[in-house]
Wavefront OBJ file of the C-alpha trace (Angstrom):
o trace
v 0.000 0.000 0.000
v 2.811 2.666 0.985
v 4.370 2.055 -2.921
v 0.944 2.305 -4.111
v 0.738 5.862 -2.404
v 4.234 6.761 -4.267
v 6.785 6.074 -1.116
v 9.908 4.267 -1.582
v 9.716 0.933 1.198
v 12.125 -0.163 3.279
v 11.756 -3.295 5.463
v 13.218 -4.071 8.732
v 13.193 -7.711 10.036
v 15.686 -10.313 11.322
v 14.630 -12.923 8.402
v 16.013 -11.576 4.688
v 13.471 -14.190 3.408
v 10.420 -12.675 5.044
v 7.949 -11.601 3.403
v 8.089 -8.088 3.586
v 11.382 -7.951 1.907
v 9.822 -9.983 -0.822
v 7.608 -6.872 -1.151
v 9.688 -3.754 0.056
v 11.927 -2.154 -2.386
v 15.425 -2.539 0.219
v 15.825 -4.572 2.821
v 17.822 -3.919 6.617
v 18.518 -6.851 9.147
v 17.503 -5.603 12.326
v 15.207 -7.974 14.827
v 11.674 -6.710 15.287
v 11.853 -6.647 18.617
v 15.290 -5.546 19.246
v 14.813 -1.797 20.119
v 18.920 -1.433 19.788
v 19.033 -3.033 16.362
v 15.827 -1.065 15.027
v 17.617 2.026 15.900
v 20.909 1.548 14.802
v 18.989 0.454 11.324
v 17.283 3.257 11.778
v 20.490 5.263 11.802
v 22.214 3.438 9.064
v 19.166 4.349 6.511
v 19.460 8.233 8.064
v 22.717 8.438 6.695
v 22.210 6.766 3.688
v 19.234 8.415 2.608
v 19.185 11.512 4.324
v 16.174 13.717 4.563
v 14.050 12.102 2.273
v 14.041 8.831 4.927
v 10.357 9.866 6.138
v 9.631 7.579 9.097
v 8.376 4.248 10.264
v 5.143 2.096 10.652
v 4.408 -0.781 12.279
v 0.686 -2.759 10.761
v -1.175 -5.486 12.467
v 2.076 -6.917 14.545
v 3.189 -5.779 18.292
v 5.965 -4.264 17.443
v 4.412 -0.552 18.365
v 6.255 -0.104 21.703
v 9.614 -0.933 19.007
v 8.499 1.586 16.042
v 7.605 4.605 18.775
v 10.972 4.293 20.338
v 12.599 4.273 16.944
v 9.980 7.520 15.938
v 11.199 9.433 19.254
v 15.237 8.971 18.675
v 15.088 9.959 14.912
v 12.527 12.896 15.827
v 9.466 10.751 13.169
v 6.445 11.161 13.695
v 4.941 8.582 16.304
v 2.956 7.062 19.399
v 3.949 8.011 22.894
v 6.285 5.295 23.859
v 5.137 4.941 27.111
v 1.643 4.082 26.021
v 2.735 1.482 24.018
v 5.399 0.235 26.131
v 2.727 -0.409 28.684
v 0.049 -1.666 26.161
v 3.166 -3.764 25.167
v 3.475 -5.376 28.432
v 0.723 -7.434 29.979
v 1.435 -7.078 33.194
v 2.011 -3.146 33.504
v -1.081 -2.859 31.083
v -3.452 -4.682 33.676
v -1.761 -2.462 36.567
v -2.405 0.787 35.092
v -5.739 -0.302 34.216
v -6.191 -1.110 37.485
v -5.165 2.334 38.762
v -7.233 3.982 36.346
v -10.433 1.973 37.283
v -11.063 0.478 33.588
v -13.110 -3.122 33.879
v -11.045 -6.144 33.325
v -11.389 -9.263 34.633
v -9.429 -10.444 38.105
v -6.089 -11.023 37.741
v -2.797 -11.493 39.882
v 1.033 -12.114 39.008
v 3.082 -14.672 39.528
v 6.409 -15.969 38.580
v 7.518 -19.529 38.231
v 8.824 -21.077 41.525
v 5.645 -19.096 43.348
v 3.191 -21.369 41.140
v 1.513 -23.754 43.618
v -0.227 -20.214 44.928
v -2.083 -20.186 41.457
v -5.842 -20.347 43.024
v -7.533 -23.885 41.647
v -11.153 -22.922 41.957
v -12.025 -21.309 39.310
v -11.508 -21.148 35.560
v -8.353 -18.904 34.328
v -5.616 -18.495 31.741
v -2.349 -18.272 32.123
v -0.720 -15.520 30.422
v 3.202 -14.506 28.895
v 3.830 -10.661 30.051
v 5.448 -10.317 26.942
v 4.309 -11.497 23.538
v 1.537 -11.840 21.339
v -0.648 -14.057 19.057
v -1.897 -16.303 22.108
v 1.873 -17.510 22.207
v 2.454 -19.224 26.010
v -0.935 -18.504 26.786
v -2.745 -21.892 28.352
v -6.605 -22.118 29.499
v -6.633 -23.899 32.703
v -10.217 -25.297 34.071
v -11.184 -25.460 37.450
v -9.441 -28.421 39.367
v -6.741 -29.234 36.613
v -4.345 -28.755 39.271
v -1.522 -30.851 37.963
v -1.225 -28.681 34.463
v -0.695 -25.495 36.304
v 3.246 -25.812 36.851
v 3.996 -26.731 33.133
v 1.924 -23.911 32.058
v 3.447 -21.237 34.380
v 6.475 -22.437 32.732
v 5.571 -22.281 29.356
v 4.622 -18.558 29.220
v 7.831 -17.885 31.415
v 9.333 -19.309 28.546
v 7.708 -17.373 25.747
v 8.108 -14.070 27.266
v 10.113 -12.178 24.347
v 12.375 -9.985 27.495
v 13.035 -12.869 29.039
v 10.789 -12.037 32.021
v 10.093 -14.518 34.093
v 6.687 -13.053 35.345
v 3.563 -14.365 34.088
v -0.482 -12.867 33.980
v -2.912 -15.201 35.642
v -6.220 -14.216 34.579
v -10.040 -14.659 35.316
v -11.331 -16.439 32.351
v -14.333 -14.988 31.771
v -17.067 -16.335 28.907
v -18.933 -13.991 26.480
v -18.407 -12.247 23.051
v -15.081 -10.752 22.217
v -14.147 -7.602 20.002
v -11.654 -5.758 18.336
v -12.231 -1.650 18.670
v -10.084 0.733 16.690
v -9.919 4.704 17.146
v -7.695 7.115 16.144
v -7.086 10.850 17.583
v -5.687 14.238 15.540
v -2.214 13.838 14.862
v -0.453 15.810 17.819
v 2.427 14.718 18.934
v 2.803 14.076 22.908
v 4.134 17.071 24.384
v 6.632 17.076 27.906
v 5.787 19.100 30.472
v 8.802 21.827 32.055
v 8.223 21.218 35.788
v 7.368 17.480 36.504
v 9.204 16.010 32.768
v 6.383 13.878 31.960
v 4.430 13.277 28.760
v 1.263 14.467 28.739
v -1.442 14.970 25.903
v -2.309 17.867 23.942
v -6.276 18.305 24.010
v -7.476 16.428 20.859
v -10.314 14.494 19.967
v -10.917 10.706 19.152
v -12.958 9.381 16.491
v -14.732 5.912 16.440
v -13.797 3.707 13.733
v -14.605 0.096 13.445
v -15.410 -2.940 15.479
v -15.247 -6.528 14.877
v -16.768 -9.485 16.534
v -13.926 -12.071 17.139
v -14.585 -15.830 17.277
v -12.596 -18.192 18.832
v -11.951 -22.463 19.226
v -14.072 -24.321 21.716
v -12.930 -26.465 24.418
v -9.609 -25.918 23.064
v -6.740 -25.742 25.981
v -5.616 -22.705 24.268
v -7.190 -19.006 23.435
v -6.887 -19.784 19.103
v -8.873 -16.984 17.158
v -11.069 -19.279 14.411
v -12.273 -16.063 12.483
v -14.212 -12.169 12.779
v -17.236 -11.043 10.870
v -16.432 -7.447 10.282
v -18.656 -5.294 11.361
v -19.693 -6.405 14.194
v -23.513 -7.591 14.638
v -24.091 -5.321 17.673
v -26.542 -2.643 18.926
v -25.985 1.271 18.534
v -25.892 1.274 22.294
v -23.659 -1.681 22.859
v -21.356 -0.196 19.939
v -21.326 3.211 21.933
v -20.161 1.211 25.242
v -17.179 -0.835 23.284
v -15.857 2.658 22.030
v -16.029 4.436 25.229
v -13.878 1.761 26.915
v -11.453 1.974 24.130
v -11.037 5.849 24.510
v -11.254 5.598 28.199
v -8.095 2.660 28.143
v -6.313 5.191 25.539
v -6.363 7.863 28.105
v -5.408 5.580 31.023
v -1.926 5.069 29.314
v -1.842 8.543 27.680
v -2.260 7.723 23.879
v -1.963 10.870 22.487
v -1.619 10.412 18.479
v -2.462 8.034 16.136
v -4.184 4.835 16.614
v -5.407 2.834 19.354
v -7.282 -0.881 19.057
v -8.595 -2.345 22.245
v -9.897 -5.900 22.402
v -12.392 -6.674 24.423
v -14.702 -9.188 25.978
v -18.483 -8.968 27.066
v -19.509 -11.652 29.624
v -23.376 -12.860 28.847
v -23.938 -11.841 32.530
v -22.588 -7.972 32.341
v -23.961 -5.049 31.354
v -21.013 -3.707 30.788
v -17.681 -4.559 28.731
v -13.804 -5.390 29.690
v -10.889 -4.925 28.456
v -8.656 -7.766 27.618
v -5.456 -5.751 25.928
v -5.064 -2.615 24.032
v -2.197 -1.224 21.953
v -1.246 1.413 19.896
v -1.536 -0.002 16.264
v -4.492 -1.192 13.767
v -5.954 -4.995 14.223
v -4.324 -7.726 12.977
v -6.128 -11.296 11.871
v -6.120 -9.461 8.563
v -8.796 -6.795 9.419
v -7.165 -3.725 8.721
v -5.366 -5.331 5.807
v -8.447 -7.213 3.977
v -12.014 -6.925 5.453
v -11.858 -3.261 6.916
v -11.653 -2.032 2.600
v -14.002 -4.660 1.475
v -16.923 -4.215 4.372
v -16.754 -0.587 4.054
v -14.267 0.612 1.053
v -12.144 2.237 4.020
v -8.060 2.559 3.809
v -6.876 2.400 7.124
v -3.161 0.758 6.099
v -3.359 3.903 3.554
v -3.988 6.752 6.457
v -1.428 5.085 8.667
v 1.375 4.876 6.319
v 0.310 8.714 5.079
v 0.282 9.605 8.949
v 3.273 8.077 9.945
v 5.378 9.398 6.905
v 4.383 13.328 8.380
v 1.573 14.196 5.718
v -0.948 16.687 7.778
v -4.088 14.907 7.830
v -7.408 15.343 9.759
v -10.259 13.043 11.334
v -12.246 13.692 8.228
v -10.001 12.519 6.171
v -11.654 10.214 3.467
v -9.282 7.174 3.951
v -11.434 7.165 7.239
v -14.971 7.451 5.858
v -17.001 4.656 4.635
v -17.473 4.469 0.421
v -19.966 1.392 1.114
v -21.791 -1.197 3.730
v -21.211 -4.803 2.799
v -19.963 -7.305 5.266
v -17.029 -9.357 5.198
v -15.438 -12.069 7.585
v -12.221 -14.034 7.860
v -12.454 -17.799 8.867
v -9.429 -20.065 10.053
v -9.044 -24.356 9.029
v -7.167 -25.657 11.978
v -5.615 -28.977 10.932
v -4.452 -31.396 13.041
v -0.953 -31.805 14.176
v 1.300 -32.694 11.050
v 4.572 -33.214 9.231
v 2.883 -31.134 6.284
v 3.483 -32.032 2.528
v 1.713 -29.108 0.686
v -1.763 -26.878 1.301
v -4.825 -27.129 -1.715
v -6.628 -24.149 -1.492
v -8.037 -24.368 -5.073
v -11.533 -25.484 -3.669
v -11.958 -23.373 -1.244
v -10.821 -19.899 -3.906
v -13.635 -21.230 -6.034
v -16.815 -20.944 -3.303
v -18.944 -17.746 -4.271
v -18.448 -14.850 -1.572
v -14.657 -15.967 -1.112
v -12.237 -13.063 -2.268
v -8.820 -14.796 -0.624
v -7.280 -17.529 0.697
v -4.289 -16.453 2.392
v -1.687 -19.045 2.864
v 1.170 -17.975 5.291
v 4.858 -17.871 4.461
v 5.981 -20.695 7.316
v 3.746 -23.176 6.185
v 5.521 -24.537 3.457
v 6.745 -28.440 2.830
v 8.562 -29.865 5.120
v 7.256 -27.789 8.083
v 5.521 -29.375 11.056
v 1.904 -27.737 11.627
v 0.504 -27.600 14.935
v -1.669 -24.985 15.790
v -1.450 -24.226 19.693
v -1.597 -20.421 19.323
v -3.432 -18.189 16.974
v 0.195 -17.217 15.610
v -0.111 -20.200 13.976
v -2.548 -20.470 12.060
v -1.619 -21.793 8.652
v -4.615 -20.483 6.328
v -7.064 -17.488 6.224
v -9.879 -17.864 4.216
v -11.407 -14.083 3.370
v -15.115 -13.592 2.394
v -17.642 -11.077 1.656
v -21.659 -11.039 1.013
v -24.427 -8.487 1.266
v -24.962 -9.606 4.905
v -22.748 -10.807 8.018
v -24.503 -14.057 7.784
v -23.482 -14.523 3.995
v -20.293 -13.441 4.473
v -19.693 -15.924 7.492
v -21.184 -18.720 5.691
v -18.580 -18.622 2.559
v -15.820 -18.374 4.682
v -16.823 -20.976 6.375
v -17.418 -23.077 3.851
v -13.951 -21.893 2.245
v -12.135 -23.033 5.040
v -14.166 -26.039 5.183
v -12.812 -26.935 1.526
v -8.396 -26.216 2.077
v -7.153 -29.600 2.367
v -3.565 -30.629 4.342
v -1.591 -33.198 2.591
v 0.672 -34.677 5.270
v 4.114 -35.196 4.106
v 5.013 -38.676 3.284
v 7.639 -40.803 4.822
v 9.583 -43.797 3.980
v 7.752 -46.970 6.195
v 4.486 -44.786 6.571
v 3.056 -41.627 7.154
v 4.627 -38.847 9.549
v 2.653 -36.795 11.867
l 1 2 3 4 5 6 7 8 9 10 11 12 13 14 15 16 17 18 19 20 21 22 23 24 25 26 27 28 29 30 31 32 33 34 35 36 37 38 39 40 41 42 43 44 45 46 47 48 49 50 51 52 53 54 55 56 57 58 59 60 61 62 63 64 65 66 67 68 69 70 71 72 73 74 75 76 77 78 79 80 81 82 83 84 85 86 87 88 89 90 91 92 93 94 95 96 97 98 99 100 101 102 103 104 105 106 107 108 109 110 111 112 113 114 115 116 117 118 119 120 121 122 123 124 125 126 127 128 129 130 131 132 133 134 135 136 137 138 139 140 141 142 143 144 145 146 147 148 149 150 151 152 153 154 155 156 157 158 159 160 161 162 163 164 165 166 167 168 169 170 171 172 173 174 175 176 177 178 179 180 181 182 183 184 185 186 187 188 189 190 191 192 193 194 195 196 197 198 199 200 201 202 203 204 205 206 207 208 209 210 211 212 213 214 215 216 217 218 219 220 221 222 223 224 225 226 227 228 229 230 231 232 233 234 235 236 237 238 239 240 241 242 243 244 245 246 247 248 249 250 251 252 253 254 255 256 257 258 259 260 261 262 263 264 265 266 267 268 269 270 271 272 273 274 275 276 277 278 279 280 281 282 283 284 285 286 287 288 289 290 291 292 293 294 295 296 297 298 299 300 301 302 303 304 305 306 307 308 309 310 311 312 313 314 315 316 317 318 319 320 321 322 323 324 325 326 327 328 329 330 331 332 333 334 335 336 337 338 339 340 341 342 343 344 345 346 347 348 349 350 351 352 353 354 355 356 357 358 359 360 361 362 363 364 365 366 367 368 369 370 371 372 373 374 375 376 377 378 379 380 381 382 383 384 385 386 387 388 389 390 391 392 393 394 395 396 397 398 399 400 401 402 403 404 405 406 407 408 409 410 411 412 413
């Protein structure tokens, strides 16, 4: 999208054979989520390309807390670290919540040789501080005592810092959304006296909200698909917002975007928050079904915005050209040694516009989906109405078909 709008693209990642620098027009090995190699990068493309070297944006991943550190040492345009260093963070997130007084379920913190205190009556997950995609995060029912230890350890494990800490959380039951908003582009100003970052007065406007579905009875939290928009009520639509702006302010989000997910138990009138951060969605919402549901260009305005250009709130990459629906909708295959994906099925069932496969599932690799980071397949749909939509990518997914890799004396996986 940013060539498309006439900028020359530069990507950052540790892999050379990702797939952004399949797309970007240079490539610069730096780590994601190494804030020291991002900015020495950062540096290195300064000097090459001097003034013309606009900025940096960061799409549907959790690298935010990475990109506004970058944004603040090169003097880019860009989110208030702090806010996304705490949305970044689990564990601060759910503390400044906390002191703030925004709903969210009951949680505590623990670390791994204080997990025989975990409590055992009641239903709760089991959380990495650090990372994202449902990666170390493990559902643990009421009374499954003896898969609490291995599970404390597991997100201890997949903490990205190397924190040892992990998020034990209330599972609570209920619908669960995805809320984007995004204020005037101001730039967080720091106060003489007291040094901190505070806010210039601006004004938030509601975007978009999608209704996120996810696997039953499954030990871990995987995201099966979203029907964008969501089927909601004007007043239940007003209440998701609200708690998104109200979480933005609570870590002082002062430019940009900000997406909140969020969950509504069947028993609340009310909504909480599950984790914010300072970026679009990702699951492919921003990217595919936000411009087919509604015609809207939200990669487009944040590429635009992060690059300097003076926008507004009214701009028209932010204002819906049409109302369809559109939804997303995720196979999950069984554990496997996999030989190769067929998606040709599935591309040919009316309402389906794409079936996404993604760059690590290729022969060879071992498939086992136990996060929604790995999810192998998105299968992307549209109709007239939610239900349309949700039934042909449904049905799409229903049609990919996993060829397990063959091995000499039988079959592997």
């Amino acid at each position: 999208r940013a060539k498309e709008l006439g900028y020359h693209t530069i990507c950052t990642d540790r892999d050379p054979a990702c797939l952004g620098a399949q797309e970007a027009d240079a490539f610069e090995q730096a780590d994601v989520y190494s804030v020291n190699e991002q900015i020495v990068a950062a540096l290195k493309l300064k000097a090459r390309y001097g003034t013309v070297l606009k900025g940096i944006f960061v799409g549907g991943i959790d690298a935010a807390h990475i990109a506004s550190s970058v944004a603040r040492v090169m003097g880019w345009p860009g989110v208030n670290p702090q806010a996304a260093w705490l949305c970044r963070r689990k564990d601060l997130f759910r503390q400044r919540m906390k002191e703030c007084g925004v709903r969210q379920p009951a949680f505590s913190l623990t670390h791994t040789y204080r997990s025989h205190l975990i409590p055992q009556d009641m239903d709760i997950i089991i959380k990495s501080v650090e990372n994202s995609g449902g990666r170390g995060h493990t559902v643990i029912r009421a009374g499954q005592s003896r898969a609490v230890t291995d599970a404390v350890y597991k997100a201890a494990a997949a903490n990205i810092g190397g924190a040892k800490d992990v998020l034990i959380e209330e599972l609570l039951s209920g619908r669960e959304f995805s809320i984007e908003i995004v204020t005037e582009g101001l730039a967080p100003s720091v106060t003489g006296e007291s040094g901190s970052i505070i806010g210039k007065p601006h004004n938030w406007r509601y975007l978009n909200i999608v209704e996120r579905y996810f696997a039953a009875d499954s030990p871990y939290p995987i995201e099966v698909g979203h029907v964008n928009p969501a089927p909601i009520t004007d007043e239940q639509r007003e209440k998701l917002f609200r708690l998104t702006e109200q979480c933005a302010e609570a870590v002082e989000a002062s430019w940009g975007v900000f997406k909140c997910d969020a969950i509504w138990p069947a028993d609340s009138d009310e909504p909480y928050v599950l984790e914010a951060t300072c970026r679009w969605s990702g699951g492919f919402d921003c990217q595919e079904t936000t411009p087919i549901s509604s015609g809207r260009d939200f990669l487009g305005f944040g590429v635009r915005l992060s690059a300097g250009e003076p926008l507004t709130l009214d701009d028209p990459a932010l204002t819906p050209r049409w109302q369809r629906a559109a939804a997303s909708w995720c196979p999950l295959p069984e554990p496997m040694a996999m030989d190769r994906i067929d998606t040709a099925e599935a591309a040919r069932v009316p309402g389906v516009e794409k079936v996404l496969v993604m760059p690590f599932a290729t022969a060879g690799a071992r498939l086992e989906v136990d996060s929604s980071a790995a999810r192998p397949v998105y299968v992307i749909a549209s109709g007239d109405t939610i239900e349309d939509a949700m039934l042909a990518a449904k049905e799409g997914a229903s049609k990919v078909v996993f060829h397990r890799l063959e091995m000499r004396g039988g079959r592997h996986g």
